[in-house]
PDB file with SEQRES, HELIX, SHEET and CRYST1 records, atoms N, CA, C and O in Angstrom:
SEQRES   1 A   81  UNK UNK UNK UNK UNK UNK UNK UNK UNK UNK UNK UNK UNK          
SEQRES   2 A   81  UNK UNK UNK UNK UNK UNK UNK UNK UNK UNK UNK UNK UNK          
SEQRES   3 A   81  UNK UNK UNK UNK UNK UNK UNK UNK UNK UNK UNK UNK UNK          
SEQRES   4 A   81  UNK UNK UNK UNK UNK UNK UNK UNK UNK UNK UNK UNK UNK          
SEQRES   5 A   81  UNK UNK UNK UNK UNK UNK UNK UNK UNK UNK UNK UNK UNK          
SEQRES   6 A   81  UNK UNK UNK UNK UNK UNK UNK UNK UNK UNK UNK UNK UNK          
SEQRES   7 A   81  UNK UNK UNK                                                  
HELIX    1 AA1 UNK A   22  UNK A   24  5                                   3    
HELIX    2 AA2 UNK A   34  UNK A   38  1                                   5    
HELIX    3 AA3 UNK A   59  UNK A   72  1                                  14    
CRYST1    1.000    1.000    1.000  90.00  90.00  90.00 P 1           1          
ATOM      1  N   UNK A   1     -10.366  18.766 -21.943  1.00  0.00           N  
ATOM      2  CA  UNK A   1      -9.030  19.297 -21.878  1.00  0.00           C  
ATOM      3  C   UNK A   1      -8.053  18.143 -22.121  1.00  0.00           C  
ATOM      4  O   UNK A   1      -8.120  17.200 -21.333  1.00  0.00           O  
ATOM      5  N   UNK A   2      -7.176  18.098 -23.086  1.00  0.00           N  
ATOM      6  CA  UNK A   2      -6.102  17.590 -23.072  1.00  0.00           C  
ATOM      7  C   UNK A   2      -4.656  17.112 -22.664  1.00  0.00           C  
ATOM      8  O   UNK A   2      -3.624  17.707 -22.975  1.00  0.00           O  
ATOM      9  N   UNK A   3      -4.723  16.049 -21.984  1.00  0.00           N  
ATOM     10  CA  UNK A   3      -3.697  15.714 -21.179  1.00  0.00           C  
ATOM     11  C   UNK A   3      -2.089  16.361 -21.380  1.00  0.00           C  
ATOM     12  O   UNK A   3      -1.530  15.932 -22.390  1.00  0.00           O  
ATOM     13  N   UNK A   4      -1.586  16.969 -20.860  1.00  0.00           N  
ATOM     14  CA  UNK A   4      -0.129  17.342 -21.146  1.00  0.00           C  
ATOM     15  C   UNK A   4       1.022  16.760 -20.618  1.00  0.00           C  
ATOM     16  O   UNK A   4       1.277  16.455 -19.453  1.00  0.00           O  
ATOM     17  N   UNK A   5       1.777  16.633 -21.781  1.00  0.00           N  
ATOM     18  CA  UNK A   5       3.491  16.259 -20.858  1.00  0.00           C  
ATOM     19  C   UNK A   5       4.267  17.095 -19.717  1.00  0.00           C  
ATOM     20  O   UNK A   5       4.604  18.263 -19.913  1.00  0.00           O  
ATOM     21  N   UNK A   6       4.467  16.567 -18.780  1.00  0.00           N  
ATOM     22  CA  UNK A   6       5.283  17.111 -17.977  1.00  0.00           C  
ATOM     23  C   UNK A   6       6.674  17.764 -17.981  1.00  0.00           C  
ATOM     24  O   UNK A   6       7.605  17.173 -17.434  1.00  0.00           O  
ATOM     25  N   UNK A   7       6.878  19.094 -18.642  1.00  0.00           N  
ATOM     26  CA  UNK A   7       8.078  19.469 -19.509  1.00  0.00           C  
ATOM     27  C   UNK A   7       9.163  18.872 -18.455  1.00  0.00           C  
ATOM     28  O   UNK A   7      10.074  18.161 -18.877  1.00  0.00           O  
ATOM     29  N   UNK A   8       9.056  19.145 -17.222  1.00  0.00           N  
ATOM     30  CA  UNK A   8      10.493  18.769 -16.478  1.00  0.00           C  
ATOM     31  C   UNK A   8      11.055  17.126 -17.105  1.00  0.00           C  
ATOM     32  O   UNK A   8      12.188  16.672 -17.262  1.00  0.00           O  
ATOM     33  N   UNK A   9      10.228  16.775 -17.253  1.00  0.00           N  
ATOM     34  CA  UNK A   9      10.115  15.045 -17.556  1.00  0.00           C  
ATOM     35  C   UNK A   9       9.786  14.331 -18.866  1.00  0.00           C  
ATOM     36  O   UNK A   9      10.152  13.171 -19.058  1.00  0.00           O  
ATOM     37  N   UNK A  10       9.094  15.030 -19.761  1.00  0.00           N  
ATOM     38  CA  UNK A  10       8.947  14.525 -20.489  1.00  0.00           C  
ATOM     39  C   UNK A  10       8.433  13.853 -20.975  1.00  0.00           C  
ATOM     40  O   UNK A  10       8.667  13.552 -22.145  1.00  0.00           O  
ATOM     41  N   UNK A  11       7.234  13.187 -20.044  1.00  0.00           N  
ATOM     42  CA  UNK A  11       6.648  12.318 -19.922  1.00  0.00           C  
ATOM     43  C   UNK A  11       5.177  12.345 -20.043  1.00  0.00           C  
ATOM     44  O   UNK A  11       4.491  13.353 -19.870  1.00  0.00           O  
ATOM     45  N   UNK A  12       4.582  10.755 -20.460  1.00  0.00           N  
ATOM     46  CA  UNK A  12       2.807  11.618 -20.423  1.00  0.00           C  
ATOM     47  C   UNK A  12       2.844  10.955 -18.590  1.00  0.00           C  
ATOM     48  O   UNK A  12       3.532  10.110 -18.015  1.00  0.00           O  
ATOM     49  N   UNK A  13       1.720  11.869 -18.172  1.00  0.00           N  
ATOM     50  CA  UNK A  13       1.198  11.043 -16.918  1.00  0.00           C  
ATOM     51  C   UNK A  13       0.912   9.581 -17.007  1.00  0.00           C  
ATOM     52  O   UNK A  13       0.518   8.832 -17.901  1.00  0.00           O  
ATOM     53  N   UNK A  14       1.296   9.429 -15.594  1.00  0.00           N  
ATOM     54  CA  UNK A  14       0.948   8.300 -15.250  1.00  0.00           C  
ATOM     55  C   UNK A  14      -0.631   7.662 -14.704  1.00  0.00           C  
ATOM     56  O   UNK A  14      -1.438   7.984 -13.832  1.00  0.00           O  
ATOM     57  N   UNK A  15      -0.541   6.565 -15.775  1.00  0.00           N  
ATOM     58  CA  UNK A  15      -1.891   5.818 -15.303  1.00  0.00           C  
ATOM     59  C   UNK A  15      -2.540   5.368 -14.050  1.00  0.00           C  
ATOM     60  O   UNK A  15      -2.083   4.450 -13.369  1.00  0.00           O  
ATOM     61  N   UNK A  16      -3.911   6.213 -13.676  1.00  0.00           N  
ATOM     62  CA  UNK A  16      -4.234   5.703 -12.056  1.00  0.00           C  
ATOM     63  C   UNK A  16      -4.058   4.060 -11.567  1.00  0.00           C  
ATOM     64  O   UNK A  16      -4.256   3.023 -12.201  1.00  0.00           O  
ATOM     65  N   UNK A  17      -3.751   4.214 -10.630  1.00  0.00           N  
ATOM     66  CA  UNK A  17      -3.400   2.937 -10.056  1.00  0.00           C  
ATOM     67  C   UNK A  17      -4.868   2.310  -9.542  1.00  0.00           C  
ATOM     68  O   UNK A  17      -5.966   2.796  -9.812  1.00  0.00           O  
ATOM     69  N   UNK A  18      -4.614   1.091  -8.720  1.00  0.00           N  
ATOM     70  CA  UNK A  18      -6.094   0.425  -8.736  1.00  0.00           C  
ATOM     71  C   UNK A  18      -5.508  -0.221  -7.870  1.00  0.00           C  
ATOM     72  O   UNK A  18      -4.405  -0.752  -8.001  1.00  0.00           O  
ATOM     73  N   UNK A  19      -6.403  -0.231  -6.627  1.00  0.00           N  
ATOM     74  CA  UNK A  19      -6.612  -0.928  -5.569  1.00  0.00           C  
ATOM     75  C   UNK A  19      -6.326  -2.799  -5.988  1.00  0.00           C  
ATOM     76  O   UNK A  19      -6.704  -3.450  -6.962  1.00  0.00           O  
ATOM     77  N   UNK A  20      -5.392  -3.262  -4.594  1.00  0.00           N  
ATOM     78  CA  UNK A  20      -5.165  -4.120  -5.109  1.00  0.00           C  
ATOM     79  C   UNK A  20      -6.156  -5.395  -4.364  1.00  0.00           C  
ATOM     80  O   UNK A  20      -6.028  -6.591  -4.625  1.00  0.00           O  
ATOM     81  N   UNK A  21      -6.890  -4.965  -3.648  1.00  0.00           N  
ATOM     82  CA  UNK A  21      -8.161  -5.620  -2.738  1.00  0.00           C  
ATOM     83  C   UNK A  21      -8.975  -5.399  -3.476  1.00  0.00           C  
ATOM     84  O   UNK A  21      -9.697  -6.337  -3.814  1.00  0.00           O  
ATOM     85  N   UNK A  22      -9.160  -4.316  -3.932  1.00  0.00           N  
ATOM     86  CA  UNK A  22     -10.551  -3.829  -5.042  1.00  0.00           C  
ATOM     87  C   UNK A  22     -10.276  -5.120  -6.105  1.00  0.00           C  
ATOM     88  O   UNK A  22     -10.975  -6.123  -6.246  1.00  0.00           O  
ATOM     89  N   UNK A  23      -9.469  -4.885  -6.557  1.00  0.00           N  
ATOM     90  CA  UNK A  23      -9.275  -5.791  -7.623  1.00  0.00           C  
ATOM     91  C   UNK A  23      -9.551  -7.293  -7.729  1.00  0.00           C  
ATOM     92  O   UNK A  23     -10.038  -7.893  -8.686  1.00  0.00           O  
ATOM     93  N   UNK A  24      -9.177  -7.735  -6.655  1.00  0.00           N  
ATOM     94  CA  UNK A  24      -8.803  -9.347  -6.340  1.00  0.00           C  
ATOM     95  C   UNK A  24     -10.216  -9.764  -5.562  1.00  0.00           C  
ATOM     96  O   UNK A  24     -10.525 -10.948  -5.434  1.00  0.00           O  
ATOM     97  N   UNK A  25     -11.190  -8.489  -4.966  1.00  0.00           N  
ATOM     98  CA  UNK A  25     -12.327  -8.842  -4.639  1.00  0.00           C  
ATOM     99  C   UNK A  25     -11.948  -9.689  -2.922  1.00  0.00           C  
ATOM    100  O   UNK A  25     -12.279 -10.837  -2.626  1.00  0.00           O  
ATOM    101  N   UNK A  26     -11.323  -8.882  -2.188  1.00  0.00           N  
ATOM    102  CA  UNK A  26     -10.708  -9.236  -0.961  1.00  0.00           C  
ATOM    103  C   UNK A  26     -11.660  -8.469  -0.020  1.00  0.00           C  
ATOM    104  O   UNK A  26     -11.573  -7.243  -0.081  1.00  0.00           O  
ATOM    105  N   UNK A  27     -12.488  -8.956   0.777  1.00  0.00           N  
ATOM    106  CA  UNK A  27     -13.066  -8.070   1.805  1.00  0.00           C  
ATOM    107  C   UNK A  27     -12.424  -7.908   3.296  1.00  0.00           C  
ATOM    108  O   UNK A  27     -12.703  -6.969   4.041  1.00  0.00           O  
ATOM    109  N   UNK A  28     -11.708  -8.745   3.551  1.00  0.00           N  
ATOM    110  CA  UNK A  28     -11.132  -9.103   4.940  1.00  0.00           C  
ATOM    111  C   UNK A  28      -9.247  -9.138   4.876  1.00  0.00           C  
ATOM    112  O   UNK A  28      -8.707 -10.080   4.295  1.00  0.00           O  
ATOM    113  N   UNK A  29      -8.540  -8.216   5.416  1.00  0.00           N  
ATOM    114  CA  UNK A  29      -7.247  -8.497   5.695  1.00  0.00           C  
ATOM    115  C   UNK A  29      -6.851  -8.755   7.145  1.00  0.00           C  
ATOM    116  O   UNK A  29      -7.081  -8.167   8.202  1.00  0.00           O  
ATOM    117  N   UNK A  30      -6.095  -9.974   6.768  1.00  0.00           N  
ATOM    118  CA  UNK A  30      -5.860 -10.778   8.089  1.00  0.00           C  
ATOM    119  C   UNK A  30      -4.485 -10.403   8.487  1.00  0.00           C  
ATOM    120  O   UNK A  30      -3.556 -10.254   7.693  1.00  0.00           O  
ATOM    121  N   UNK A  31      -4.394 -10.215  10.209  1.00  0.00           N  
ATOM    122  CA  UNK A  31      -3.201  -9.668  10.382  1.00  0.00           C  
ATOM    123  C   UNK A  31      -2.038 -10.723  10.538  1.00  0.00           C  
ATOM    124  O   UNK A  31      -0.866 -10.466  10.813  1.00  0.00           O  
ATOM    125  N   UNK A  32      -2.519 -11.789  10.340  1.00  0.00           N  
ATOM    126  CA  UNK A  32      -1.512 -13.418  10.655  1.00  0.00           C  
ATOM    127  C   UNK A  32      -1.147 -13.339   8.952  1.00  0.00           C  
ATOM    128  O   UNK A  32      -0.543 -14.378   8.687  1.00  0.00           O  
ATOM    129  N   UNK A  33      -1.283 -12.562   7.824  1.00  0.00           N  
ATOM    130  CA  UNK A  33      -0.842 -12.756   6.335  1.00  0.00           C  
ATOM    131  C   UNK A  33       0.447 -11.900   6.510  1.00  0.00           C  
ATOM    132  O   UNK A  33       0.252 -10.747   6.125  1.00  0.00           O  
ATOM    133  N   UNK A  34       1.354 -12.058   6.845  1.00  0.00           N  
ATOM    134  CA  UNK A  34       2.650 -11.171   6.744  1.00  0.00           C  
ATOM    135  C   UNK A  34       2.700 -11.180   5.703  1.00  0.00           C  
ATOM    136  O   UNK A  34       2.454 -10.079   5.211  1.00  0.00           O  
ATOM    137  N   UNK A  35       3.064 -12.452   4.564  1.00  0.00           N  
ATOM    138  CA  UNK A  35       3.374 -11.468   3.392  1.00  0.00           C  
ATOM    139  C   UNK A  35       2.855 -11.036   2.952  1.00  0.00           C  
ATOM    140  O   UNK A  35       3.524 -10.139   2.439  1.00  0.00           O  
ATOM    141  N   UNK A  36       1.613 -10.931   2.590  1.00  0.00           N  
ATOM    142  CA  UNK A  36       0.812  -9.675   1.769  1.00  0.00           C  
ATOM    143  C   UNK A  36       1.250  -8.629   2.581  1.00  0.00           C  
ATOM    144  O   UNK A  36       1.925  -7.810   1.957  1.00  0.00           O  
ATOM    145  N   UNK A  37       1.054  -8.327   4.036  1.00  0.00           N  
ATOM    146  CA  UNK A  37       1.283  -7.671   4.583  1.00  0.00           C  
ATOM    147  C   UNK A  37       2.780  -6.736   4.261  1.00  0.00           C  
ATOM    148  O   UNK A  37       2.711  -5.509   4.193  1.00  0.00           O  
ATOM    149  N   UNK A  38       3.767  -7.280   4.124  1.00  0.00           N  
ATOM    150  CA  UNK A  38       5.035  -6.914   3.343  1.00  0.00           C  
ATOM    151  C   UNK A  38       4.555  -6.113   2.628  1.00  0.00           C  
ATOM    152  O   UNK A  38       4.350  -4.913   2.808  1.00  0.00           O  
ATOM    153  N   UNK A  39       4.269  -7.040   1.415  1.00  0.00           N  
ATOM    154  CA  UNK A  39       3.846  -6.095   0.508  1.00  0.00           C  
ATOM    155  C   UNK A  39       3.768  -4.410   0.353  1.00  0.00           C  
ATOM    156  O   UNK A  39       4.337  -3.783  -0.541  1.00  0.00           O  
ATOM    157  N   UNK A  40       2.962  -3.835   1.394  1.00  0.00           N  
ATOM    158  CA  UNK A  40       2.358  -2.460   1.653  1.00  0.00           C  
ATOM    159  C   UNK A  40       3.817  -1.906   3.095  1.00  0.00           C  
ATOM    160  O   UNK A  40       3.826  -0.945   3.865  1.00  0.00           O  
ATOM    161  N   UNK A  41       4.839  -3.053   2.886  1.00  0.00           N  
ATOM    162  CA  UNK A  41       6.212  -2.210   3.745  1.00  0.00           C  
ATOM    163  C   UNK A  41       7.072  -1.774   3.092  1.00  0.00           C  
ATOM    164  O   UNK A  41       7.387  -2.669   2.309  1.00  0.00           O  
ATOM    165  N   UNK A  42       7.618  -0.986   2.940  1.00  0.00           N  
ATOM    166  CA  UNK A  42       9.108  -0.844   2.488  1.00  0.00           C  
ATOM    167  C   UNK A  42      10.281  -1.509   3.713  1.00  0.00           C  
ATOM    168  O   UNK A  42      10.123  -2.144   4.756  1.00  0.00           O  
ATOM    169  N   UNK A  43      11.448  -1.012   3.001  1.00  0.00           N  
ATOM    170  CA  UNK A  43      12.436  -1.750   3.514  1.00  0.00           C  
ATOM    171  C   UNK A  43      12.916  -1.158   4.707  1.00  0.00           C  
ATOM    172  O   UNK A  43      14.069  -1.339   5.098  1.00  0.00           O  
ATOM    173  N   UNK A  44      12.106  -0.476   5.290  1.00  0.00           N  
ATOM    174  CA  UNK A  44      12.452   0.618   6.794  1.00  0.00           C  
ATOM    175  C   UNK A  44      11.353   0.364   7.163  1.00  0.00           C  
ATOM    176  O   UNK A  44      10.702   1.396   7.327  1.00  0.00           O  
ATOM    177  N   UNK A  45      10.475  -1.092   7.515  1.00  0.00           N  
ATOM    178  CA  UNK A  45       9.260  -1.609   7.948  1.00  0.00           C  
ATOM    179  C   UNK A  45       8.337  -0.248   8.026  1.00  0.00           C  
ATOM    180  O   UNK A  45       7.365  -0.462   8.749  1.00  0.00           O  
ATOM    181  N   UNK A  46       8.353   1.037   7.515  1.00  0.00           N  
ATOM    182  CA  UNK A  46       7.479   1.717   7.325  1.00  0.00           C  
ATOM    183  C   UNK A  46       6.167   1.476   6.311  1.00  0.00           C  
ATOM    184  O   UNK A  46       6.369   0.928   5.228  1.00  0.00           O  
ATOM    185  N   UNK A  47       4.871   1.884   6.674  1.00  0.00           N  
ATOM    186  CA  UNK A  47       3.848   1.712   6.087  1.00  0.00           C  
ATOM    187  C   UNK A  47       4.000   2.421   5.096  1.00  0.00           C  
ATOM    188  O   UNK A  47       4.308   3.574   5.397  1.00  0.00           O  
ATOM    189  N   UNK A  48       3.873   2.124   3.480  1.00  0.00           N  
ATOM    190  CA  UNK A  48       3.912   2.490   2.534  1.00  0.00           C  
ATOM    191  C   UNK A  48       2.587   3.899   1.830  1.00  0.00           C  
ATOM    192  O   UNK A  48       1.402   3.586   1.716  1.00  0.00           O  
ATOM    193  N   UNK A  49       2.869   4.717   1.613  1.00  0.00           N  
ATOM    194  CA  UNK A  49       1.389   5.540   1.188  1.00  0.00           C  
ATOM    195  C   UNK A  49       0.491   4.633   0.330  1.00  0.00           C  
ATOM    196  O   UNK A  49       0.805   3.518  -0.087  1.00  0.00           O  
ATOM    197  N   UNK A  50      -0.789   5.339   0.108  1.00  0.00           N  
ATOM    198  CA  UNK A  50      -1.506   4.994  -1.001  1.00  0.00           C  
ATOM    199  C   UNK A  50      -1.430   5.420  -2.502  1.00  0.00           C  
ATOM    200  O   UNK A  50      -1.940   4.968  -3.526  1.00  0.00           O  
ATOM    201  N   UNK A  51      -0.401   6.709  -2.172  1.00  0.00           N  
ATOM    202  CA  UNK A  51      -0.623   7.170  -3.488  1.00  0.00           C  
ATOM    203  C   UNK A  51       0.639   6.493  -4.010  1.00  0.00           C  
ATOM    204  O   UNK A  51       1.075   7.034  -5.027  1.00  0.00           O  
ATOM    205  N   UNK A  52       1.523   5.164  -3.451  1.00  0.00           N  
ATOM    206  CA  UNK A  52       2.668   4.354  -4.449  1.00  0.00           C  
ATOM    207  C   UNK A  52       1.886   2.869  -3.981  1.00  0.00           C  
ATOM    208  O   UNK A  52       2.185   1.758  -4.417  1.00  0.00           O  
ATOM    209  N   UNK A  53       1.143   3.079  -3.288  1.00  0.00           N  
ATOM    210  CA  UNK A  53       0.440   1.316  -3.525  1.00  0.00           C  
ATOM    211  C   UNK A  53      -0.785   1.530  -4.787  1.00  0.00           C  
ATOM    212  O   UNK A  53      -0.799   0.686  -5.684  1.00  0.00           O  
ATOM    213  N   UNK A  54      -1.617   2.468  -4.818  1.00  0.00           N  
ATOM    214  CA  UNK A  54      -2.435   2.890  -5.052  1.00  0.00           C  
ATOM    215  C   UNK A  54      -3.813   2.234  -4.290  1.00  0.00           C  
ATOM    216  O   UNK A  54      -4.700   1.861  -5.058  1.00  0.00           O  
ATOM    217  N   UNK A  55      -4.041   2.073  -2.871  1.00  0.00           N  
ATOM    218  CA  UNK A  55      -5.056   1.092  -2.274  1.00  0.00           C  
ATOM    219  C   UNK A  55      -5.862   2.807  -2.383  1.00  0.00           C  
ATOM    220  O   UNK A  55      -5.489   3.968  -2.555  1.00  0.00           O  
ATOM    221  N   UNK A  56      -7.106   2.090  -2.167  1.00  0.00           N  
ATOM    222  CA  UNK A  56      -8.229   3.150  -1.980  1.00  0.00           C  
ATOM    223  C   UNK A  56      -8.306   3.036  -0.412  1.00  0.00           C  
ATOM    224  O   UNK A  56      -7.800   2.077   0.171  1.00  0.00           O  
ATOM    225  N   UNK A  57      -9.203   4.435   0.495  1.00  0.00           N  
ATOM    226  CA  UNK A  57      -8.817   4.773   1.344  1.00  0.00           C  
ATOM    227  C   UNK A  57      -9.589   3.904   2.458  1.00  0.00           C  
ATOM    228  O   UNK A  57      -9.629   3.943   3.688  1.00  0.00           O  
ATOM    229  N   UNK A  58     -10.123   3.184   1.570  1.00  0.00           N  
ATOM    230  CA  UNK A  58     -11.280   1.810   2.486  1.00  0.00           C  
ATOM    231  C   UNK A  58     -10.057   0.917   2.853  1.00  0.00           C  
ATOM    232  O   UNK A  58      -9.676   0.783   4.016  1.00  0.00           O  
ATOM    233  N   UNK A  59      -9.624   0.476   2.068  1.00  0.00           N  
ATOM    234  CA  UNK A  59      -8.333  -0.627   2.232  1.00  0.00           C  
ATOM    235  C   UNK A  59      -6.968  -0.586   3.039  1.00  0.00           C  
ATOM    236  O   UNK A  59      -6.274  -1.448   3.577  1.00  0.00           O  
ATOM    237  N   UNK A  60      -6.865   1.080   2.858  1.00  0.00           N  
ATOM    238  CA  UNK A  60      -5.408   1.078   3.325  1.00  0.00           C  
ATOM    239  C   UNK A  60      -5.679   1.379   4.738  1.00  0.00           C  
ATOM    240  O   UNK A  60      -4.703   1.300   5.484  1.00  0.00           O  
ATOM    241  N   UNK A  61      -7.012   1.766   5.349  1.00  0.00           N  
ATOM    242  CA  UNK A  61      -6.933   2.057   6.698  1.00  0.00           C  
ATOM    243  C   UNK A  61      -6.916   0.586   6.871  1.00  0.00           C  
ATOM    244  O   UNK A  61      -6.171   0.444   7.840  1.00  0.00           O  
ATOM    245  N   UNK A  62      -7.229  -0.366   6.567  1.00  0.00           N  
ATOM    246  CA  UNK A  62      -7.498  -2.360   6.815  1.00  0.00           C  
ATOM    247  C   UNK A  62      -6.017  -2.486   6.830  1.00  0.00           C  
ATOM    248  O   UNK A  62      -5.433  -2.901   7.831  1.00  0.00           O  
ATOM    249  N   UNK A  63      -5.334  -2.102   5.636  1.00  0.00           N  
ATOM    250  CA  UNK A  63      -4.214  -2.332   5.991  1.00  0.00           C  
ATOM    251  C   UNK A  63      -3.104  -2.263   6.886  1.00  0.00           C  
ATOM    252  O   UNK A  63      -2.198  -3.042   7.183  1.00  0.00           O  
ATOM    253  N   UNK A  64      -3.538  -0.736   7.345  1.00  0.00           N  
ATOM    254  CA  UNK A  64      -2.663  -0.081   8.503  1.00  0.00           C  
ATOM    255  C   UNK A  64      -3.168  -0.746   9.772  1.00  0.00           C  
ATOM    256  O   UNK A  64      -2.317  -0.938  10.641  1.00  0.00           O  
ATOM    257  N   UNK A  65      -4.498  -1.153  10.035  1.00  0.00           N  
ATOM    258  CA  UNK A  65      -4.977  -1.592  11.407  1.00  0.00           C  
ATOM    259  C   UNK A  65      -4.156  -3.305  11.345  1.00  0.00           C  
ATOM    260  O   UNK A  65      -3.694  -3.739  12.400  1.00  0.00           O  
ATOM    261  N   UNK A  66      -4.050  -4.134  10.090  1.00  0.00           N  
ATOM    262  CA  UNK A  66      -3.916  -4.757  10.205  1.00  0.00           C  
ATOM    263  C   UNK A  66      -2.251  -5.285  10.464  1.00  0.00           C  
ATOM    264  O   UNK A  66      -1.920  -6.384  10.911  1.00  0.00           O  
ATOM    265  N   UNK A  67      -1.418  -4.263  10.081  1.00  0.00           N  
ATOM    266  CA  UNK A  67       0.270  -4.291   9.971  1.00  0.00           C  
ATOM    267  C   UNK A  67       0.418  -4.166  11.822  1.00  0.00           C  
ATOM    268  O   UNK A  67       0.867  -4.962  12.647  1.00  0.00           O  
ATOM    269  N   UNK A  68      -0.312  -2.499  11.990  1.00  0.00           N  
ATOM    270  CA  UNK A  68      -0.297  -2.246  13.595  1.00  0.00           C  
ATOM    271  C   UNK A  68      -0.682  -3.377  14.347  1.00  0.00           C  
ATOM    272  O   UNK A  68       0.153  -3.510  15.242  1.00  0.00           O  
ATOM    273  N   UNK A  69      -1.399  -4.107  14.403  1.00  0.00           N  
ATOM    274  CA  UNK A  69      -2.169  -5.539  14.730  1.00  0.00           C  
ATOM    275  C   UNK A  69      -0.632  -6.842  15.033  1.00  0.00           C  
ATOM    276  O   UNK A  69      -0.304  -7.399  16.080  1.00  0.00           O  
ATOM    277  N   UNK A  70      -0.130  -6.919  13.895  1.00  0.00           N  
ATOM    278  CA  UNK A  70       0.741  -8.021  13.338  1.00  0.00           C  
ATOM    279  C   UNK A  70       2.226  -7.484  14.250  1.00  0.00           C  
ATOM    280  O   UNK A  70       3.024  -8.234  14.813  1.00  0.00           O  
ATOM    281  N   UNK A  71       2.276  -6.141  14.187  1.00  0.00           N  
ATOM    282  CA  UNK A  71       3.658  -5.334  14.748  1.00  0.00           C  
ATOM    283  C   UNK A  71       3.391  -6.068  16.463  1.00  0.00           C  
ATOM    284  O   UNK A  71       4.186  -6.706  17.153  1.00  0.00           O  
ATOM    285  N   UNK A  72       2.234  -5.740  16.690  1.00  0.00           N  
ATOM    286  CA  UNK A  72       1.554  -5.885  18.437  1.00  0.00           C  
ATOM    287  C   UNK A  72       1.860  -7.253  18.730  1.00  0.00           C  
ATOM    288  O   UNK A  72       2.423  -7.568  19.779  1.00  0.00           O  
ATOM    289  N   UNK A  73       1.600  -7.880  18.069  1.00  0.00           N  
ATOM    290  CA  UNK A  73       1.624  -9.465  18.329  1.00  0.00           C  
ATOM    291  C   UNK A  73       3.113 -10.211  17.869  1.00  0.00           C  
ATOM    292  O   UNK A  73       3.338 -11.421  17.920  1.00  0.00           O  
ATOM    293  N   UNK A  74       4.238  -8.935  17.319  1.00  0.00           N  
ATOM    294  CA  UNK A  74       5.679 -10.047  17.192  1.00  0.00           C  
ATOM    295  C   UNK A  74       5.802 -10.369  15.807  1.00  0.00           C  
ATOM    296  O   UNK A  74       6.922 -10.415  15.299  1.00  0.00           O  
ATOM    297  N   UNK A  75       4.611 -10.634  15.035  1.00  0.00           N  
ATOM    298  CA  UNK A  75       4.546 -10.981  13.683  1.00  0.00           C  
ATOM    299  C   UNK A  75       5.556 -10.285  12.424  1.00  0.00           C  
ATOM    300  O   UNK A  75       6.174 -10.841  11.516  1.00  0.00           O  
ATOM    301  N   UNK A  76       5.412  -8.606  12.854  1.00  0.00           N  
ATOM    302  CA  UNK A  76       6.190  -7.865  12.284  1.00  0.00           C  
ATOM    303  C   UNK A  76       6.866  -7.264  12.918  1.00  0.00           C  
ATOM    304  O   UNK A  76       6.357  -7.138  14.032  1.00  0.00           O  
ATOM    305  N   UNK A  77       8.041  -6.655  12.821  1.00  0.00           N  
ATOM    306  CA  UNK A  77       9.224  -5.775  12.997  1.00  0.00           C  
ATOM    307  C   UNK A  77       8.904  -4.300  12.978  1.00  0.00           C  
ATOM    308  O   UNK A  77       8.681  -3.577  12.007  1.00  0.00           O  
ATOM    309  N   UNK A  78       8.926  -4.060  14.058  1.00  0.00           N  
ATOM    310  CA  UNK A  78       8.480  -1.874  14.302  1.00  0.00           C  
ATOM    311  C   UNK A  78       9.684  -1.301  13.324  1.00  0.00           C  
ATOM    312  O   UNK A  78       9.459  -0.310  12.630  1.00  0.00           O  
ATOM    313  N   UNK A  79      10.730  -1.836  13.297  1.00  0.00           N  
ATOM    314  CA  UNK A  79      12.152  -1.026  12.698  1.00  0.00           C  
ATOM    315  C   UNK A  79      13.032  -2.184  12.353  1.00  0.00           C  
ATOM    316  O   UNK A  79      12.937  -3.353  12.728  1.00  0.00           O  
ATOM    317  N   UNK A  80      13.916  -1.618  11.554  1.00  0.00           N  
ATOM    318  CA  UNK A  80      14.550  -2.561  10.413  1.00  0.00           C  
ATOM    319  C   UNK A  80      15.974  -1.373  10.908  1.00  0.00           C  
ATOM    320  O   UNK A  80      16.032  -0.149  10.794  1.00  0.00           O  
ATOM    321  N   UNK A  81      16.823  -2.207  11.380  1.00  0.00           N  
ATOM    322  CA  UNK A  81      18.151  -1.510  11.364  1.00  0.00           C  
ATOM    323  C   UNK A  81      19.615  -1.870  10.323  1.00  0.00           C  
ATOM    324  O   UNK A  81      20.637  -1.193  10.438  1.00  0.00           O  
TER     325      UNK A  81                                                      
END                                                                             
C-alpha cells in the first residue's frame, strides 16, 4: 500500500524517529547527567513523550526513573514557574 499525503497538511508523513540510546549504544542512564537529562524536559520541567523524543519504551521508562531519581535528590526542578 502506498503511502499518502495528509490532505489537511499536505504533507508526506513523517519519518520514524529512532531512539536516541539505541543509537549511541548507551545501556545505563545516570541520574547525576542533568543535561542529557534536559534533554527529554521541556520548558515546564515536564517529562517529554516518546512519541516527540522518539525513545523506545526500554529507554524512556530509564529515563523517567532516572529524571524522578535526579528531581528526589535536588538535581532537577519538579516545576518551572
Amino acid at each position: 500500500m502506498a503511502m499518502k499525503f495528509n490532505p489537511q497538511q499536505n504533507t508526506p508523513p513523517a519519518a520514524p524517529k529512532t531512539c536516541y540510546f539505541c543509537a549511541n549504544n548507551v545501556h545505563t542512564i545516570d541520574y547525576k547527567d542533568t543535561q542529557l537529562l534536559r534533554r527529554f524536559m521541556n520548558a515546564h520541567a515536564k517529562i517529554v513523550p516518546p512519541r516527540r523524543t522518539g525513545n523506545c519504551a526500554k529507554h524512556q521508562r530509564m529515563v523517567t526513573r532516572a529524571i524522578k531519581r535526579a528531581r528526589t535528590m535536588a538535581l532537577l526542578s519538579y516545576t518551572i514557574k
